[in-house]
N, C-alpha and C positions, 0 to 999 in steps of 0.2 A: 266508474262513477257515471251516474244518470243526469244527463246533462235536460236542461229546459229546452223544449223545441222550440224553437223562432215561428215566430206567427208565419200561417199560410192562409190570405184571405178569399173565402168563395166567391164566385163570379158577381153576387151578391153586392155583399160588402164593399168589393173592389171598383164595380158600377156608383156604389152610393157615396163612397168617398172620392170618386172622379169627378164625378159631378158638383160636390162641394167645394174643391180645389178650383174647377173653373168657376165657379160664382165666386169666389175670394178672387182672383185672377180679373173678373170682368168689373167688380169692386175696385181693388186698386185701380186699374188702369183708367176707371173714367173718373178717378176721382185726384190723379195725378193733375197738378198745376198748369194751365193753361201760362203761366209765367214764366214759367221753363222754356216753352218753345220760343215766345216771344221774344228773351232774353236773347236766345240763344240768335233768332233770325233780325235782331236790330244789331249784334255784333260784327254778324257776314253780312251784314245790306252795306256796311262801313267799309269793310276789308273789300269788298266788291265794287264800290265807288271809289276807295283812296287804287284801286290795282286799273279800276278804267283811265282816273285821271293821272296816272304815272307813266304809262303808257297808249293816252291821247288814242283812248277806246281801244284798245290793242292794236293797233294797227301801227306801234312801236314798241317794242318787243326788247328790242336789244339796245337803246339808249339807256335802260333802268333794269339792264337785266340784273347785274349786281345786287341793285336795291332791292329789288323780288324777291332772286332765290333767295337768299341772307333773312331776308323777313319772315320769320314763320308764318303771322297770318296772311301777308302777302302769297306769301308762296302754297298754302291753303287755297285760298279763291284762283289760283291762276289753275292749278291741278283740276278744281271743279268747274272749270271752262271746260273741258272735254267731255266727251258725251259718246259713254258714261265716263264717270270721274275717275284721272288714274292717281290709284294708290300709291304714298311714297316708295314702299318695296316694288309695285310694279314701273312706276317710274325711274326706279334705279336701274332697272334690269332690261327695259325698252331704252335707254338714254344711254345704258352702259356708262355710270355718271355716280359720282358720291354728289351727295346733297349736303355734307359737313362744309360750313361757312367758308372755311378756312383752305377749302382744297378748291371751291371753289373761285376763291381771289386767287387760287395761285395758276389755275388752268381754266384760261379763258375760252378755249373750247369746249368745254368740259360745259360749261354754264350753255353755249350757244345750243349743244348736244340736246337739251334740257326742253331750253326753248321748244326748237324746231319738233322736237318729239310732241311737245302739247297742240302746238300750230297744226300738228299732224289728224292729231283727232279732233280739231275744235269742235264744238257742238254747232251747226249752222243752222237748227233751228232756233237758237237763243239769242245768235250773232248773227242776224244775215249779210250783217255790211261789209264784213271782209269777206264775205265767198264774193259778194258786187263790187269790192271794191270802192267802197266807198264810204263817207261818214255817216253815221247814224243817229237818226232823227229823235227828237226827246224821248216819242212814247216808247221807238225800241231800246233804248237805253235802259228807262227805266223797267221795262217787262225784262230786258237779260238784268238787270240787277236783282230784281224780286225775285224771280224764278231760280236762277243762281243762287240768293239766300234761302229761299225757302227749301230747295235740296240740299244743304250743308247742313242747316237746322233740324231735318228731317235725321239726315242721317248723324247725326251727332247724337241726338236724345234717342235715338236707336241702338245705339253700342253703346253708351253712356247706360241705357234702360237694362240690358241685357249684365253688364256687369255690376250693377247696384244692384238688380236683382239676386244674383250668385253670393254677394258680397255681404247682403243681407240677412238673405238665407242662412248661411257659413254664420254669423254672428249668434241666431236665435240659437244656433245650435251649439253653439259653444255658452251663449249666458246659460241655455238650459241644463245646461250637463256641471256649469262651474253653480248653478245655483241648486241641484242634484244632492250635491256635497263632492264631486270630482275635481282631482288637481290635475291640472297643466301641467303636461312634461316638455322639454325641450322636444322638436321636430326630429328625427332622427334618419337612418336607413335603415329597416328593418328587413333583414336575409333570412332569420331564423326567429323562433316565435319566442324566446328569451331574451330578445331585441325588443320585445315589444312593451308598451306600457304595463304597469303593474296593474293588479286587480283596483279599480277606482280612480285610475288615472287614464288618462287619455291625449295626445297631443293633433297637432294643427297637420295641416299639408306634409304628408311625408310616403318616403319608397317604401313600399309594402312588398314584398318579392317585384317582379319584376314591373310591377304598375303600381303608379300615386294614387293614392287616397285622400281622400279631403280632411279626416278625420282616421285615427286609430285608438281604438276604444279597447281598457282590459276592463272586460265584464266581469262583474263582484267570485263568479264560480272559477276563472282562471283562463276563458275564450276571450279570442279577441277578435274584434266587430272593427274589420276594416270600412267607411263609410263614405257615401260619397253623397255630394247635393246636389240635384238636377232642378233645372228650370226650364221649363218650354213653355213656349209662345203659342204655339200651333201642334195639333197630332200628328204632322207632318215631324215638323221636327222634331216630336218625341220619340221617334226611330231611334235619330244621332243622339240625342239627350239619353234614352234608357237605354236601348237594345243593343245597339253598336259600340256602345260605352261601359256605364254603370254594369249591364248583362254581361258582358265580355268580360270584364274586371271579373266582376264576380265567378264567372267558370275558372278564370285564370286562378283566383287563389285558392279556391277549391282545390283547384288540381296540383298548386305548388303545396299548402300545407293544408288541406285535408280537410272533414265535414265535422271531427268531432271538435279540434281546437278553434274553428275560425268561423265567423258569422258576415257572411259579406251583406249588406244591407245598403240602403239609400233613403235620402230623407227627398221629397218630391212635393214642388208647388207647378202649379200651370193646368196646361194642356196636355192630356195625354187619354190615346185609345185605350178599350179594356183589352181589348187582344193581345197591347204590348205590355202591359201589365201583367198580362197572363204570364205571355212567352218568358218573361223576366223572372216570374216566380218560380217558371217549372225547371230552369238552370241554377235554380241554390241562391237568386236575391231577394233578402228580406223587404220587406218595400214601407215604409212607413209617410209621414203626410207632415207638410211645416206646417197647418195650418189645425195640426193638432198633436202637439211634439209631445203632448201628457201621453199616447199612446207608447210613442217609445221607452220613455222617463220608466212605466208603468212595467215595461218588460224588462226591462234592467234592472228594475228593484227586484221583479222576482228570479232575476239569476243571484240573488244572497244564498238562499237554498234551493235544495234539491227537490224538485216536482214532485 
């Protein structure tokens, strides 16, 4: 049987659809809520004044250490005291210390551990009063409050931004495929390609041979279109987002089950070079655009029949 070839676009095409991806990309982003950061940096300017006065500007530490760790926003703002901020996983493993409430009321070094490791990195351009030793004056208080909120804020609607955006993505493409006329299968493991959804169905997150997929698709002709959704921010990260990933998938199931049954493909909003777009198409990935899923929808209709 004569199977439909998955689009391959010329340097052309590929240039005039990147392009439109970043004006969709530069679109939302300036047009995303100025009340989001806001929200977000009047909830840490609090948690960063209720952690100064509990600890009488840091420069008490271990009278409320209890109260801290055990506080989750508390124990938030005291991590991003350090400079740069350490991560709960990396302060588990700097402190050699669980951070669950309950291990921490029972081992009182365990908490001091905690402490001392933050005391360790403080940031002394935020704080200069405990490198002097000494209290600090209103307007440093309030510059380490601000400056401390406005970096949690920062970095919150940053990984907050990164996974609505995937999350989003992953949605258009599932209403467009359920408003298609495709049924939802349960998520599964799939080892062998009779594990895989049936023609017109398709399911969520699931083990495709040896790598996840974000999607697996049985195309109407009996191929099946493992699929993945990337977002980049920057052409930088479009390396890790396409090439190092999405590309690498895609050789991988090529090479576990073959070029005539399987269609590795990815649906792509953001930032991305043409070069990497190339390099992705010329290892076997189909490359399509969220910012116009009627292209894929269109290719799919025409695997019902044979070319």
């Amino acid at each position: 049987m004569i199977h439909l070839d998955p689009p391959r676009w010329d340097p052309e095409q590929l240039e005039a659809d990147r392009l439109a991806a970043i004006t969709k990309f530069r679109e939302e982003r300036l047009q995303e809520p100025l009340e989001q950061y806001l929200e977000a940096f009047d909830t840490y300017r609090r948690a960063l004044e209720d952690l100064l006065e509990a600890t009488v500007d840091l420069t008490d530490l271990s009278t409320a250490r209890l109260e801290i760790l055990t506080d989750p926003a508390l124990l938030e703002a005291l991590r991003y005291t350090a400079g740069p901020p350490i991560s709960e996983d990396d302060l588990k493993v700097l402190a050699d210390a669980s951070l669950a409430p309950s291990k921490l009321r029972a081992d009182r070094d365990m908490g001091q551990r905690v402490i001392e490791t933050i005391l360790t990195a403080l940031d002394h351009r935020r704080f200069p009063w405990l490198v002097e030793g000494r209290e600090p004056n209103e307007d440093e208080r309030t510059a380490a409050v601000l400056a401390s909120a406005a970096l949690m804020a920062t970095q919150r609607l940053s990984t907050s931004r990164r996974s609505e955006s995937k999350t989003s993505q992953e949605q258009s493409v599932r209403d467009a495929l359920l408003d298609a006329g495709f049924e939802e299968v349960p998520t599964r493991r799939i080892e062998t390609l009779a594990q895989a959804p049936n023609e017109g169905q398709f399911c969520g997150e699931s083990q495709f041979g040896s790598r996840k997929a974000d999607f697996v698709i049985g195309l109407w002709d009996g191929r099946t279109m493992p699929l993945e959704c990337k977002v980049s921010n920057s052409s930088t990260n479009s390396i890790k987002r396409l090439n190092n990933d999405a590309a690498v998938k895609a050789s991988r199931w090529i090479e576990e089950f073959g070029t005539i049954q399987t269609v590795p493909a990815a649906v792509l909003s953001g930032v991305f070079k043409r070069r990497n777009l190339e390099a992705a198409q010329e290892v076997g990935l189909t490359i399509f655009w969220a910012y116009k899923l009627d292209a894929l929808l269109e290719w799919i209709e025409r695997t019902r029949s044979d070319p």
